[in-house]
Phi, psi and omega in degrees: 000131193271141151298140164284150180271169178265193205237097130310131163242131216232086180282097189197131187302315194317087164319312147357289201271287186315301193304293172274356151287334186322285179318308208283294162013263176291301169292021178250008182120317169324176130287142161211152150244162195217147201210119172273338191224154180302337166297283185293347156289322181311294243270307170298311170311325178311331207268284197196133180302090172313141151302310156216190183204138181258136180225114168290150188266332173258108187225092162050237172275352195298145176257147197273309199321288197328327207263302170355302212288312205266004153251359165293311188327295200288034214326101171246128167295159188227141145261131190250124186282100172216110152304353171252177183276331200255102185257348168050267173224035170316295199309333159342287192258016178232176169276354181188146167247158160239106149305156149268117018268158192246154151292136183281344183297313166291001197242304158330308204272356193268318172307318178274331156291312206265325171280004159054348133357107171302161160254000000 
């Protein structure tokens, strides 16, 4: 009998930054899906119920609350994703922030807490 890996959605404009969580990720065991846009995230939620979601907090003009809203409704954990300090009431509503730029180490270990993964 196989274990399912768990499943991260990785929200991020940054082709980059989505490529290397990705990477770190799956070898640690993830699943990973990748979202440049809040669009394409709803469109990954639709598709299969994530363990958890990296959610950049800045996604260009696009607004976040909504994507917020509707993962606490589903309570799905959020790492709220940032490169600036004013984050506003982010820390609220997610469950962990990750500054930018991260230790892939800290983005692993924020990620195997909220998807509840033993180590």
């Amino acid at each position: 009998m196989s274990i399912a890996q768990p499943l991260a959605l990785v929200v991020d404009d940054d082709s980059g930054l989505r490529t290397l969580s990705r990477i770190v990720l799956e070898l640690e065991g993830f699943s990973v899906r990748e979202a440049a846009s809040l669009g394409e995230a709803e469109a990954a939620l639709a598709e299969r119920r994530p363990d958890v979601v990296l959610l950049d907090v800045h996604l260009g003009i696009e607004q976040t609350d909504e994507l917020f809203d509707r993962l606490r409704e589903e309570q799905i954990p959020v790492a709220a994703v940032t490169g600036t300090a004013e984050i506003g009431d982010v820390r609220d509503r997610a469950d962990a922030t990750i500054a930018k730029p991260y230790n892939p180490e800290d983005l692993v270990a924020v990620a195997k807490r909220l998807a509840r993964v033993a180590e």
